[in-house]
Biopython code that builds the backbone (N, CA, C, O; Angstrom):
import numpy as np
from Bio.PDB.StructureBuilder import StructureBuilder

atoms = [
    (1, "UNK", "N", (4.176, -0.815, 25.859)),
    (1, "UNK", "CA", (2.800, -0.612, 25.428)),
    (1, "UNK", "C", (2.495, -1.394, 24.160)),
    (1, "UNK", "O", (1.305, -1.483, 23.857)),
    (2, "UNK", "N", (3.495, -2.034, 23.294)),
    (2, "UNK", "CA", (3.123, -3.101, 22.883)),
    (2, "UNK", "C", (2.256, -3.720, 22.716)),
    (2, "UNK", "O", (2.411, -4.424, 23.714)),
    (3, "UNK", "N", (1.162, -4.200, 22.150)),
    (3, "UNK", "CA", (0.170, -5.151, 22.180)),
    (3, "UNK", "C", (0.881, -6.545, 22.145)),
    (3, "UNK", "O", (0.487, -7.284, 23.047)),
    (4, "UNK", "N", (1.757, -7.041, 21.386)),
    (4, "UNK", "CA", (2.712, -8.137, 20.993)),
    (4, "UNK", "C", (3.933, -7.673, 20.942)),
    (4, "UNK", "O", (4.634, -8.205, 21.803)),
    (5, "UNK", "N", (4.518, -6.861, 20.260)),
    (5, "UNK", "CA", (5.893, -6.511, 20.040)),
    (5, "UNK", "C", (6.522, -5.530, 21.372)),
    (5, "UNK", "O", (6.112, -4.765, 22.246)),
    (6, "UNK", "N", (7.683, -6.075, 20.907)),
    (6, "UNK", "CA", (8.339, -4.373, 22.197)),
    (6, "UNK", "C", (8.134, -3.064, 22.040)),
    (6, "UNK", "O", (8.017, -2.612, 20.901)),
    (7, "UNK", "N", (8.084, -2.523, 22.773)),
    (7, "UNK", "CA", (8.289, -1.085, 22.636)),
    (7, "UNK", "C", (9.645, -0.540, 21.610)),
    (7, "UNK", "O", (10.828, -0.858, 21.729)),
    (8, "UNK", "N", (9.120, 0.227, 20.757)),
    (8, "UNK", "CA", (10.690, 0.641, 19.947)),
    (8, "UNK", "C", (10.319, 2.299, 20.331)),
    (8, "UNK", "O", (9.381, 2.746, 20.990)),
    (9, "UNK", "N", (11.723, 3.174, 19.472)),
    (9, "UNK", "CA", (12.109, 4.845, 19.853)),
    (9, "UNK", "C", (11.072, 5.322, 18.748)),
    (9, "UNK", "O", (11.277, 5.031, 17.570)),
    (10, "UNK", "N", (9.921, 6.079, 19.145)),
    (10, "UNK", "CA", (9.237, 6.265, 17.898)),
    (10, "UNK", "C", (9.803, 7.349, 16.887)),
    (10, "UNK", "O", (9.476, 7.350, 15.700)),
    (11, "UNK", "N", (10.722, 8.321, 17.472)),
    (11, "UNK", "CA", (11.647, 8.935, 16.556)),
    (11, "UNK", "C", (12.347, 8.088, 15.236)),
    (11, "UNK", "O", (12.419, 8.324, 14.030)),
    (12, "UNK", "N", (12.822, 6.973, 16.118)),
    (12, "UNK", "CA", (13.085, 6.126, 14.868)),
    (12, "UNK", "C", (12.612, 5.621, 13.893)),
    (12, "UNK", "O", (13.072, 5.495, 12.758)),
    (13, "UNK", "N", (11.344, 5.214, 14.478)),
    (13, "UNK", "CA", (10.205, 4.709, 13.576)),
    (13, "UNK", "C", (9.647, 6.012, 12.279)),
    (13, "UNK", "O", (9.386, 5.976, 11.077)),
    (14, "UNK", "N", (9.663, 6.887, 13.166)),
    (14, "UNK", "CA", (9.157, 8.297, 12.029)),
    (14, "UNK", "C", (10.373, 8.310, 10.954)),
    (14, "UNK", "O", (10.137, 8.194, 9.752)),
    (15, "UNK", "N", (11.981, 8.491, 11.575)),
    (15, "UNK", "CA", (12.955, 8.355, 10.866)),
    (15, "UNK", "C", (12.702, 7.068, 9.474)),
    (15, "UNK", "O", (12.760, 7.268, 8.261)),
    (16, "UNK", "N", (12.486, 6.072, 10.041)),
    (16, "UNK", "CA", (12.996, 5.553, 9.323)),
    (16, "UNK", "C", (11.895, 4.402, 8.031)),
    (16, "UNK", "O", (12.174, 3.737, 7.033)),
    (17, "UNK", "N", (10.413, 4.758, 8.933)),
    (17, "UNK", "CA", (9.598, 4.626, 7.550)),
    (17, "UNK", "C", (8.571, 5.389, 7.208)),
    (17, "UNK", "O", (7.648, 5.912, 7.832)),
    (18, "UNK", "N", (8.931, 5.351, 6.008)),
    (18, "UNK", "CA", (7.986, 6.552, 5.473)),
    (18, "UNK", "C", (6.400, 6.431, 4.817)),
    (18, "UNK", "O", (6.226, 6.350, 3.601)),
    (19, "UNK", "N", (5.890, 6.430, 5.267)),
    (19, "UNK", "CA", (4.631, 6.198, 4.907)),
    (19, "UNK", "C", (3.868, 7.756, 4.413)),
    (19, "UNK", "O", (3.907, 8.862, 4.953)),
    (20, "UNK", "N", (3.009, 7.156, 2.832)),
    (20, "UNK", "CA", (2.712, 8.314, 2.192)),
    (20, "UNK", "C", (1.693, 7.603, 1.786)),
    (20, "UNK", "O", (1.544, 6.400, 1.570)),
    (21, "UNK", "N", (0.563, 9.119, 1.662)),
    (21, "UNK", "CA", (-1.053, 8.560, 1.101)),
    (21, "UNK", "C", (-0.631, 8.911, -0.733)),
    (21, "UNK", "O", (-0.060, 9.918, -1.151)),
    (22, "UNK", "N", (-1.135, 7.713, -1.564)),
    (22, "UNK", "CA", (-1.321, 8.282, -2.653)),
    (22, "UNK", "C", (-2.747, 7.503, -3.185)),
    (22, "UNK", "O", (-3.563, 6.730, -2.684)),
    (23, "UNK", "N", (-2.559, 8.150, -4.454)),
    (23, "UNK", "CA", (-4.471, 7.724, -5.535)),
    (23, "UNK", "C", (-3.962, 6.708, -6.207)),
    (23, "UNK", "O", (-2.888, 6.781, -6.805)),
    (24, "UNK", "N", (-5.011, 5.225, -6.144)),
    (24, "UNK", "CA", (-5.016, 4.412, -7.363)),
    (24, "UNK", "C", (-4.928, 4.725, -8.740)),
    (24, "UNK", "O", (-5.861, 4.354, -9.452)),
    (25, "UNK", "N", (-4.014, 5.316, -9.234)),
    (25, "UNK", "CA", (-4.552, 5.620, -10.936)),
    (25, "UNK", "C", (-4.639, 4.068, -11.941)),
    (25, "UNK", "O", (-4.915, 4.249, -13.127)),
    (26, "UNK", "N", (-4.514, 3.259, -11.687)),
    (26, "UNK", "CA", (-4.614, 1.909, -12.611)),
    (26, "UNK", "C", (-4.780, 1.252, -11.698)),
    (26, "UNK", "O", (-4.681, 1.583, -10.516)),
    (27, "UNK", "N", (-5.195, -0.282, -12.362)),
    (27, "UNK", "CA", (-5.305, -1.726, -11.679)),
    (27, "UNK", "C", (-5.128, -2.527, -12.614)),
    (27, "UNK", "O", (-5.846, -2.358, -13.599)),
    (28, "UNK", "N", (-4.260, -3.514, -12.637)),
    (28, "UNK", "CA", (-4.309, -4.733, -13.425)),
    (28, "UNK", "C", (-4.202, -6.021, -13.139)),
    (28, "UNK", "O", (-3.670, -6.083, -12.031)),
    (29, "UNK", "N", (-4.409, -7.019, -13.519)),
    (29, "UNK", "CA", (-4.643, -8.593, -13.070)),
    (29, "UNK", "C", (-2.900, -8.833, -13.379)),
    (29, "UNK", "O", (-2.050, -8.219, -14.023)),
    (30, "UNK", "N", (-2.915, -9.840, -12.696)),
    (30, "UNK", "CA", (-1.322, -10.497, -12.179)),
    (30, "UNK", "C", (-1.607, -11.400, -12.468)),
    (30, "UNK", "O", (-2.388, -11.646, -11.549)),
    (31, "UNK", "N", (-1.630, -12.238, -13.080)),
    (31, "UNK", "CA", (-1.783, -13.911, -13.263)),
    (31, "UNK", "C", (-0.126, -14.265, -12.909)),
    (31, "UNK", "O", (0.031, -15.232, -12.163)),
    (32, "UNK", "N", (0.715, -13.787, -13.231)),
    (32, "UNK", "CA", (2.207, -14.555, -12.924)),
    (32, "UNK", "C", (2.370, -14.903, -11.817)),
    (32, "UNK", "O", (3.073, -15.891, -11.600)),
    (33, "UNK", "N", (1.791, -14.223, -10.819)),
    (33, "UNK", "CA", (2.605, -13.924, -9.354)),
    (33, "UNK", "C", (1.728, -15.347, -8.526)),
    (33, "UNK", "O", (0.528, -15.446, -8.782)),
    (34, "UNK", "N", (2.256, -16.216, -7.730)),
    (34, "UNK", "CA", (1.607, -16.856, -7.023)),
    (34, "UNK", "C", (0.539, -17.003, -6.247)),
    (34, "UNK", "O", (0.000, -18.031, -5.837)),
    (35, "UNK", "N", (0.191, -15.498, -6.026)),
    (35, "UNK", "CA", (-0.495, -15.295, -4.942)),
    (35, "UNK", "C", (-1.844, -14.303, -6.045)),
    (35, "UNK", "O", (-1.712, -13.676, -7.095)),
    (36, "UNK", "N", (-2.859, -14.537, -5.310)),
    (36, "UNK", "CA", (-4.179, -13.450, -6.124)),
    (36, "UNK", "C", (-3.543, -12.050, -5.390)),
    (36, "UNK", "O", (-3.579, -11.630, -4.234)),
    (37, "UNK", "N", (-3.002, -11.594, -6.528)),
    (37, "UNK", "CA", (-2.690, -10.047, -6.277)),
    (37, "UNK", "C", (-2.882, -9.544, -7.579)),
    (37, "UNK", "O", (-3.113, -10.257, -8.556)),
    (38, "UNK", "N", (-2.774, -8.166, -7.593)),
    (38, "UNK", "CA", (-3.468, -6.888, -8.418)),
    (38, "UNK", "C", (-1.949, -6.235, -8.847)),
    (38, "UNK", "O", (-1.167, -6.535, -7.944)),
    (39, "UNK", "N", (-1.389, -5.596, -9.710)),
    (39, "UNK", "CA", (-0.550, -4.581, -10.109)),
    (39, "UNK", "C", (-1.277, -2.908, -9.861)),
    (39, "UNK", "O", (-2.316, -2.528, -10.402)),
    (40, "UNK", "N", (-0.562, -2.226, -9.068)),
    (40, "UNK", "CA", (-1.239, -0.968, -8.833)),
    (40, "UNK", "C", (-0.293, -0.365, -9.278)),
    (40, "UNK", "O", (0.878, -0.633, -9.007)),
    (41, "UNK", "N", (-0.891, 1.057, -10.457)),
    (41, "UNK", "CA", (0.182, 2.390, -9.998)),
    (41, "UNK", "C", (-0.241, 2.949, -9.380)),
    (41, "UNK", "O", (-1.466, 2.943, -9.501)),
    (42, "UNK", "N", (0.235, 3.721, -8.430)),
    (42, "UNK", "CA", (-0.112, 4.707, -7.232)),
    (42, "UNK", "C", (0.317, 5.999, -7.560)),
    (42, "UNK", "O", (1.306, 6.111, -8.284)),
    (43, "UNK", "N", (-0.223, 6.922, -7.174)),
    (43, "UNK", "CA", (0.275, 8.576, -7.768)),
    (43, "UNK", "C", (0.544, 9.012, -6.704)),
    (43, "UNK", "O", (-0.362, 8.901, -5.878)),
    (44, "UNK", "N", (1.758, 9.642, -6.256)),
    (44, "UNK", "CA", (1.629, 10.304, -5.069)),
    (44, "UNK", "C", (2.498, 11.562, -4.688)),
    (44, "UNK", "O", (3.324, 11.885, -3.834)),
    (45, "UNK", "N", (1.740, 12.197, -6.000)),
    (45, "UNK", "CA", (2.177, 13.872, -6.382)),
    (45, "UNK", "C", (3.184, 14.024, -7.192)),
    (45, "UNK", "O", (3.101, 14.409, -8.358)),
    (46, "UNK", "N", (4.232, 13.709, -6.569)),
    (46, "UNK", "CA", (5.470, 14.008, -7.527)),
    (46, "UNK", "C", (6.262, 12.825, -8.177)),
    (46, "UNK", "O", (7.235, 12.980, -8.915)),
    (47, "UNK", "N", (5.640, 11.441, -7.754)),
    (47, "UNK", "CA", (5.786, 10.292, -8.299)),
    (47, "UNK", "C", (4.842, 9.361, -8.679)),
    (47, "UNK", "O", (3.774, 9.277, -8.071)),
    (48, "UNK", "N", (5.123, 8.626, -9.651)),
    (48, "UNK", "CA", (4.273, 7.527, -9.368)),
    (48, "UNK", "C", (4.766, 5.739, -9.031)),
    (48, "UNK", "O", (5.572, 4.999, -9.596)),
    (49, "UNK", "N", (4.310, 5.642, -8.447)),
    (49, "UNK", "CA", (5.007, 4.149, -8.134)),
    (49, "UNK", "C", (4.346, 2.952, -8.575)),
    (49, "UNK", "O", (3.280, 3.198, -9.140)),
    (50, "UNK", "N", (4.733, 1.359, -8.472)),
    (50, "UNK", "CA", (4.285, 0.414, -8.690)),
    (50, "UNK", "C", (3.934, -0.310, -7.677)),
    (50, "UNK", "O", (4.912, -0.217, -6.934)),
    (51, "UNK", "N", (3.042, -1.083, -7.078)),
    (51, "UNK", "CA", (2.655, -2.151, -6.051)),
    (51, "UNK", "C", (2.298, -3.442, -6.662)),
    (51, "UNK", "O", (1.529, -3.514, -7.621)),
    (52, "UNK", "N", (2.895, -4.533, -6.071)),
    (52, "UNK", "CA", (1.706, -5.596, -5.776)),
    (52, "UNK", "C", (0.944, -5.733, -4.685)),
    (52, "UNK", "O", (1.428, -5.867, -3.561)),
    (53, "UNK", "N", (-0.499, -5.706, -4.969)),
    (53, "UNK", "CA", (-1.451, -5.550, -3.561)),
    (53, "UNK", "C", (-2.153, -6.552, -3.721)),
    (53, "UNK", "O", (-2.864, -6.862, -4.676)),
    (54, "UNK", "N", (-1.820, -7.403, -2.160)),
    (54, "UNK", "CA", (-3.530, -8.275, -2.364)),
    (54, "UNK", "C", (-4.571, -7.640, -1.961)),
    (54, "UNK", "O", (-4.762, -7.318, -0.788)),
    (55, "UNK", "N", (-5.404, -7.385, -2.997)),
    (55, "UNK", "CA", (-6.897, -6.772, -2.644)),
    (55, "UNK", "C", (-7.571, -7.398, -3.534)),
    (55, "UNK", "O", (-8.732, -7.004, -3.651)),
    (56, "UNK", "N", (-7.260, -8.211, -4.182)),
    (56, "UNK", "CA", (-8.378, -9.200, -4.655)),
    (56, "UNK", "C", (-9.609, -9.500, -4.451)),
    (56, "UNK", "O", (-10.635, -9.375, -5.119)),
    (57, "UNK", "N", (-9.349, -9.940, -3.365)),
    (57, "UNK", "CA", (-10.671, -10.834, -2.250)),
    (57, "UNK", "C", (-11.564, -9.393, -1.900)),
    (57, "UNK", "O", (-12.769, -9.605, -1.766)),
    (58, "UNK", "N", (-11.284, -8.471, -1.794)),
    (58, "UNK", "CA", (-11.949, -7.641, -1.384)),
    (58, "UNK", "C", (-12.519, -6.267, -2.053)),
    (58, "UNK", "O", (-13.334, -5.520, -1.513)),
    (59, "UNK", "N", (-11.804, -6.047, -3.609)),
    (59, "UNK", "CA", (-12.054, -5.153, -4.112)),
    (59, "UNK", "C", (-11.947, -5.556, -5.529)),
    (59, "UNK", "O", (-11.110, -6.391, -5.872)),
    (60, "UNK", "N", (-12.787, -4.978, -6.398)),
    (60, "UNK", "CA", (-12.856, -5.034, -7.690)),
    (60, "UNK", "C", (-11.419, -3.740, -8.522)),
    (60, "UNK", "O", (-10.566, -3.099, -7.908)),
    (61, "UNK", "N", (-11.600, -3.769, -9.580)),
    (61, "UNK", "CA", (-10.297, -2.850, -10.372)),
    (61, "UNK", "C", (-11.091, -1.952, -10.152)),
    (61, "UNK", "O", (-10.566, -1.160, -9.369)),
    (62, "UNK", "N", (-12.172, -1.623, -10.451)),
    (62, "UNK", "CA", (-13.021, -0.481, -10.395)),
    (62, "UNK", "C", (-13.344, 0.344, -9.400)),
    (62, "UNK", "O", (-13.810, 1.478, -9.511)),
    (63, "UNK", "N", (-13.023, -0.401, -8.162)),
    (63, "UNK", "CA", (-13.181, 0.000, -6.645)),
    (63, "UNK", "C", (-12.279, 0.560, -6.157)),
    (63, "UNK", "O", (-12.367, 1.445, -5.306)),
    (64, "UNK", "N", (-11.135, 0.050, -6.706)),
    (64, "UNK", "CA", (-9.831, 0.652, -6.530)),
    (64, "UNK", "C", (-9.054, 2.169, -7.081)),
    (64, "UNK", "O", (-8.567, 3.003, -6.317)),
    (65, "UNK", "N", (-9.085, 2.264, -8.555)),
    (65, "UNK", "CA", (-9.204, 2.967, -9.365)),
    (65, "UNK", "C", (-9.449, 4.069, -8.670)),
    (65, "UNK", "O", (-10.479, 3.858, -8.028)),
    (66, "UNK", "N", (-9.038, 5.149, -8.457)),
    (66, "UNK", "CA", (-9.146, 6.424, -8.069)),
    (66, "UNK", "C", (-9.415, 6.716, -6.479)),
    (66, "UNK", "O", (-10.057, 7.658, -6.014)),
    (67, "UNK", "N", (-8.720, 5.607, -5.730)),
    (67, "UNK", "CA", (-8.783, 5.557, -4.476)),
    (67, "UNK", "C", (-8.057, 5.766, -3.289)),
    (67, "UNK", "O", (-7.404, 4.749, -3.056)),
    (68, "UNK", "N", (-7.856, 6.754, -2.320)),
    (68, "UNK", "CA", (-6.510, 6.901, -1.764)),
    (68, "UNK", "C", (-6.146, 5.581, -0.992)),
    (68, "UNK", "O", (-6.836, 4.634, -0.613)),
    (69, "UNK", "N", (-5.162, 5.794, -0.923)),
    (69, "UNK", "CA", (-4.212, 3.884, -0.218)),
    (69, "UNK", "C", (-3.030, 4.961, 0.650)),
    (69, "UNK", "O", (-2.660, 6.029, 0.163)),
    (70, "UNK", "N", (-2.598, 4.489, 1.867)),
    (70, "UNK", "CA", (-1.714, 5.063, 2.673)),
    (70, "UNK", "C", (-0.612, 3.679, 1.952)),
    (70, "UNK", "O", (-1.154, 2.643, 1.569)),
    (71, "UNK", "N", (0.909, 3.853, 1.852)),
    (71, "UNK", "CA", (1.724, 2.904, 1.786)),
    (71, "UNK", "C", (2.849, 3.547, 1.926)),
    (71, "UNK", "O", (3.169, 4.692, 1.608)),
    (72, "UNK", "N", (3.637, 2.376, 2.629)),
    (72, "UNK", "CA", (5.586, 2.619, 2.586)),
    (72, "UNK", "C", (5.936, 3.024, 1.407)),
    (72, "UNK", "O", (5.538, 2.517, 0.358)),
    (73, "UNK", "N", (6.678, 3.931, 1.502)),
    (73, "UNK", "CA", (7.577, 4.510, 0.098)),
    (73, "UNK", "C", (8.893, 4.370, -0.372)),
    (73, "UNK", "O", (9.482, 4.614, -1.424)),
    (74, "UNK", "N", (9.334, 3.638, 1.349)),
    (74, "UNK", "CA", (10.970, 3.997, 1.440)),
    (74, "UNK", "C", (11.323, 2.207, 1.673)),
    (74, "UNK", "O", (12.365, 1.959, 2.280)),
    (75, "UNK", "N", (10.664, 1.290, 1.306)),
    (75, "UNK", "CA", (10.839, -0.119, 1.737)),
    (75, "UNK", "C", (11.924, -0.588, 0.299)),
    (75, "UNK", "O", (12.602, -1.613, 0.367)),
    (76, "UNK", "N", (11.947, 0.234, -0.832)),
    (76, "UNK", "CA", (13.215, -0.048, -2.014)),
    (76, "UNK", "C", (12.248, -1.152, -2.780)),
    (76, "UNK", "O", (11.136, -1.423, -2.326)),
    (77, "UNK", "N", (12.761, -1.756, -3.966)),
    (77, "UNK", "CA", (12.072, -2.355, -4.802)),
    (77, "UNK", "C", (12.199, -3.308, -4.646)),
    (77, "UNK", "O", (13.285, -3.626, -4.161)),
    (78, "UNK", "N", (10.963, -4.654, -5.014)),
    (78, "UNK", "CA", (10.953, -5.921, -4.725)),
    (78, "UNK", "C", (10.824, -6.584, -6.124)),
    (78, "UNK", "O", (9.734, -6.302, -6.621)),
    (79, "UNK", "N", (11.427, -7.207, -6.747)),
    (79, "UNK", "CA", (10.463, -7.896, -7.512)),
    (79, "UNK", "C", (9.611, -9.179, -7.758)),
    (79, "UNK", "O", (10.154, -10.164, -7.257)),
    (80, "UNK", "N", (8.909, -9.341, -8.131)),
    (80, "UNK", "CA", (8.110, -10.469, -8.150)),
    (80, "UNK", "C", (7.363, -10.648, -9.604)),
    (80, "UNK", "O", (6.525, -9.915, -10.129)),
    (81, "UNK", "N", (7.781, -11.520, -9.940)),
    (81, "UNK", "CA", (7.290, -12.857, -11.217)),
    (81, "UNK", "C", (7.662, -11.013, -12.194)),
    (81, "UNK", "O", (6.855, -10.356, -12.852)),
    (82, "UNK", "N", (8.792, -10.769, -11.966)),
    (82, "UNK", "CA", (8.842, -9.869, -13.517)),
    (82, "UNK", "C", (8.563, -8.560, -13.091)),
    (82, "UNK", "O", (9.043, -7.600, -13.693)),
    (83, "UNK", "N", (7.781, -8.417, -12.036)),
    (83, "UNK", "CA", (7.418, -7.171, -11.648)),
    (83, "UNK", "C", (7.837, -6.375, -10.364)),
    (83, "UNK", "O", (7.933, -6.828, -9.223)),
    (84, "UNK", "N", (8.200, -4.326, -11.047)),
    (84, "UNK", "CA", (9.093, -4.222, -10.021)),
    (84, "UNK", "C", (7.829, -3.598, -9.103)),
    (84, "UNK", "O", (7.045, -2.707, -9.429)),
    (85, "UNK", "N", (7.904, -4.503, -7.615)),
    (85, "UNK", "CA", (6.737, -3.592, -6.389)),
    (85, "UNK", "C", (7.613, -2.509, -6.136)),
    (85, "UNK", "O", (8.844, -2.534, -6.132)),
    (86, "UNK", "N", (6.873, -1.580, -5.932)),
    (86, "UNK", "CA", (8.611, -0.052, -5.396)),
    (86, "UNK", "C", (7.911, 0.586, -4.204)),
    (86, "UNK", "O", (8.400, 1.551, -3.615)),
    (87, "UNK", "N", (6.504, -0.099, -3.789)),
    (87, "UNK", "CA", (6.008, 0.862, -2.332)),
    (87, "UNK", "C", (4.910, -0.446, -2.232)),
    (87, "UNK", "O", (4.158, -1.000, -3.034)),
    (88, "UNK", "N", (5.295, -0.642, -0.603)),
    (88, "UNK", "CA", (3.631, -1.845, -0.046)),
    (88, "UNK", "C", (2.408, -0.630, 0.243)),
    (88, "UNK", "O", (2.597, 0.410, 0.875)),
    (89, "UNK", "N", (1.258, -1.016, -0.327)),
    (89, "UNK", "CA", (-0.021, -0.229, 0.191)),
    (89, "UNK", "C", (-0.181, -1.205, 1.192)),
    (89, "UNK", "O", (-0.039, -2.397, 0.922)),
    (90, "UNK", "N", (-0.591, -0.635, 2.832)),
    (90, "UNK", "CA", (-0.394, -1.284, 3.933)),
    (90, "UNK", "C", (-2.571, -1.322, 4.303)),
    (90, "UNK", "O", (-3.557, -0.621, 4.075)),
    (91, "UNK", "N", (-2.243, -2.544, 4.923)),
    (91, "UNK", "CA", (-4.108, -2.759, 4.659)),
    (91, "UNK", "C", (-3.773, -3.616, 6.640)),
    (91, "UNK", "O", (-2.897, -3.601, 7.505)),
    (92, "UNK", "N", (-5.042, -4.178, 6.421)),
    (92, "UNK", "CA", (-5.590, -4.754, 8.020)),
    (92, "UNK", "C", (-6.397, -6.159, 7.297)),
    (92, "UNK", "O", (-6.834, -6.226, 6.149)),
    (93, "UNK", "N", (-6.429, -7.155, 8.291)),
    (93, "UNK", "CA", (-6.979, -8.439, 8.237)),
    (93, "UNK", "C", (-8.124, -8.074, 8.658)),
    (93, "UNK", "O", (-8.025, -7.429, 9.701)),
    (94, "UNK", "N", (-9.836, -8.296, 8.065)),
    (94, "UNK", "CA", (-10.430, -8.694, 8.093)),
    (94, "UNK", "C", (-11.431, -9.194, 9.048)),
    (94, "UNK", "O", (-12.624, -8.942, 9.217)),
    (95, "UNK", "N", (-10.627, -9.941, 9.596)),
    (95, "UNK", "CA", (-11.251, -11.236, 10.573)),
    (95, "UNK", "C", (-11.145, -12.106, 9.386)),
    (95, "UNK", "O", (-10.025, -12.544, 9.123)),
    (96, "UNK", "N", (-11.944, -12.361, 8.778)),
    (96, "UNK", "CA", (-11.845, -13.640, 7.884)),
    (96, "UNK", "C", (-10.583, -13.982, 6.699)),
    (96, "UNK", "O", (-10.538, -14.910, 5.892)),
    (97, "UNK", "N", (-9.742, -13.028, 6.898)),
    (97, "UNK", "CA", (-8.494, -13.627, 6.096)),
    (97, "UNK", "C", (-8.414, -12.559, 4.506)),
    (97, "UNK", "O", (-7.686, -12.916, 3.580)),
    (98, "UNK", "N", (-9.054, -11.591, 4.441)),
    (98, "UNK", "CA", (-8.785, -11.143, 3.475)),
    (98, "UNK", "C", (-8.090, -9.281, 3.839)),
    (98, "UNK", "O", (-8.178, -8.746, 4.944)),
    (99, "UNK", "N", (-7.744, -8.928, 3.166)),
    (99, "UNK", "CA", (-7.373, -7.592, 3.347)),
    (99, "UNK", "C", (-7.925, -6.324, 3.240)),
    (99, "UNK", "O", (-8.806, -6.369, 2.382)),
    (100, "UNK", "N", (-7.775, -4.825, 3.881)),
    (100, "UNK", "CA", (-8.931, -3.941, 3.932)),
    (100, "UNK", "C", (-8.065, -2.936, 3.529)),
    (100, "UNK", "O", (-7.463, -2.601, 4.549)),
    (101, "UNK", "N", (-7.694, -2.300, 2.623)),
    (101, "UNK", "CA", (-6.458, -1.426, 2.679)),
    (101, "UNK", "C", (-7.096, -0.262, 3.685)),
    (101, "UNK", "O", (-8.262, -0.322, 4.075)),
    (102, "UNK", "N", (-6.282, 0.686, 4.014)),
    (102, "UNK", "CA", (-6.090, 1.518, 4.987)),
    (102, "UNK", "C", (-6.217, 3.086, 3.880)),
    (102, "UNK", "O", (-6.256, 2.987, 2.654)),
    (103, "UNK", "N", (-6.248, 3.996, 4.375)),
    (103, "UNK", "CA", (-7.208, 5.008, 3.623)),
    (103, "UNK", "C", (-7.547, 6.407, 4.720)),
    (103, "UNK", "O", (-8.210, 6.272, 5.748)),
    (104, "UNK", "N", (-6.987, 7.654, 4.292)),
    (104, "UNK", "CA", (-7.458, 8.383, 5.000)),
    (104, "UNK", "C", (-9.293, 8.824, 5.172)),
    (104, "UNK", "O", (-10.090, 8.540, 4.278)),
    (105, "UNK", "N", (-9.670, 9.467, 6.332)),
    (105, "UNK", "CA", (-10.752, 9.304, 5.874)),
    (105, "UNK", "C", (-11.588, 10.495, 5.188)),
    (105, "UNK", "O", (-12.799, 10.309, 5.064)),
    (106, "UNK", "N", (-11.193, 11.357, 4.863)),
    (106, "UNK", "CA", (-11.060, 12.161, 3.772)),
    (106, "UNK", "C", (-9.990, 12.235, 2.858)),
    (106, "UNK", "O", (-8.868, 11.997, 3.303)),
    (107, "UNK", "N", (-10.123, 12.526, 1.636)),
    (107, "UNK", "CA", (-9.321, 13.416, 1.038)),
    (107, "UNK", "C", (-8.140, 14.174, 1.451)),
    (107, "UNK", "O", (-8.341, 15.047, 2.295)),
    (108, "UNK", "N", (-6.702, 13.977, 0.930)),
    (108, "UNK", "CA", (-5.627, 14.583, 1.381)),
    (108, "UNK", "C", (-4.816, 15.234, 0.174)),
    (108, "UNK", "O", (-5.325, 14.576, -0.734)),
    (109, "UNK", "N", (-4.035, 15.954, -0.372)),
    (109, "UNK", "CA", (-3.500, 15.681, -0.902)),
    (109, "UNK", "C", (-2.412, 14.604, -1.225)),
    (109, "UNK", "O", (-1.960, 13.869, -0.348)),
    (110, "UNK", "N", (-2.043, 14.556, -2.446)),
    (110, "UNK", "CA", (-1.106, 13.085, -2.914)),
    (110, "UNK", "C", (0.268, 13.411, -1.990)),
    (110, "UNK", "O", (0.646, 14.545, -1.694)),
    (111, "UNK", "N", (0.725, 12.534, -1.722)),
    (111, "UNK", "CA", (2.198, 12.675, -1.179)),
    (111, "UNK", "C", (1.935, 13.065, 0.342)),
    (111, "UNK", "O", (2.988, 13.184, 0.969)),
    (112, "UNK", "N", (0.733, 13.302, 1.113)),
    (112, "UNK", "CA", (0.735, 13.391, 2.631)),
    (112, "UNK", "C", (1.135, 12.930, 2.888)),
    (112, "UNK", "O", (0.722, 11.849, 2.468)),
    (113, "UNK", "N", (2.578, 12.685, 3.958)),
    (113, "UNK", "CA", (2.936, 12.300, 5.131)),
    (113, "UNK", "C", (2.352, 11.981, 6.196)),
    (113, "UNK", "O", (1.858, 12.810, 6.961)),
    (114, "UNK", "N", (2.332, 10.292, 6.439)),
    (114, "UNK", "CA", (1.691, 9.712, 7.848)),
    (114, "UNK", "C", (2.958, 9.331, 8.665)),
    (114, "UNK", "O", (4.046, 8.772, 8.529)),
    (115, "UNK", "N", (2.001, 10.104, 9.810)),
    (115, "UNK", "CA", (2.692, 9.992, 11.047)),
    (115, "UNK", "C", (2.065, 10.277, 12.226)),
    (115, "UNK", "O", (2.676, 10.175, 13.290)),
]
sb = StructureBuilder()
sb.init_structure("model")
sb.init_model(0)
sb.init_chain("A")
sb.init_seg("    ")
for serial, (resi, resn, name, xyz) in enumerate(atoms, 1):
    if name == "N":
        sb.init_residue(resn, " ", resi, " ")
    sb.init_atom(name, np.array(xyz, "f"), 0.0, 1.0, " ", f" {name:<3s}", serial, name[0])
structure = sb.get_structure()
């Protein structure tokens, strides 16, 4: 059922990534990083984490700022130009090439579990 990819065990998939809604509490400009991306902390109840997100193209700091974002929690830390990412906020293309982050559509509490 695939659209492109194979079919995988979705037990596994639940196993093995974890995806959690948390709130924008900050935004900051990245000039180091190659790419137009944003520094996010994310709150998500009992932690808070760091992202690099491209949402540039599509959102202001202000837009962001107090906004729920669904993202991986369990993907381990990346760094980039100095900075540690410790969770991807997971978004959708556009059509025209920019990014839409993904978002429950109410209100959840921080730390909900998607699945």
């Amino acid at each position: 059922m695939g659209i492109e990819e194979p079919d995988i065990d979705p037990t596994a998939f639940l196993e093995d990534v974890e995806m959690r809604v948390g709130t924008v509490r900050s935004v900051a400009a990245f000039p180091e990083a190659r790419k137009d991306v944003y520094k996010l902390e994310v709150d998500f109840g009992s932690e808070i984490l760091q992202s690099a997100a491209g949402l540039t193209d599509n959102y202001t700091k202000a837009e962001l700022e107090g906004r729920q974002v669904v993202a991986v929690v369990n993907l381990g830390t990346v760094t980039i130009a100095g900075f540690e990412s410790q969770c991807l906020v997971v978004g959708v293309d556009d059509g025209d090439g920019d990014v839409v982050h993904l978002q429950p559509e109410r209100e959840v509490p921080e730390g909900t579990r998607v699945y």
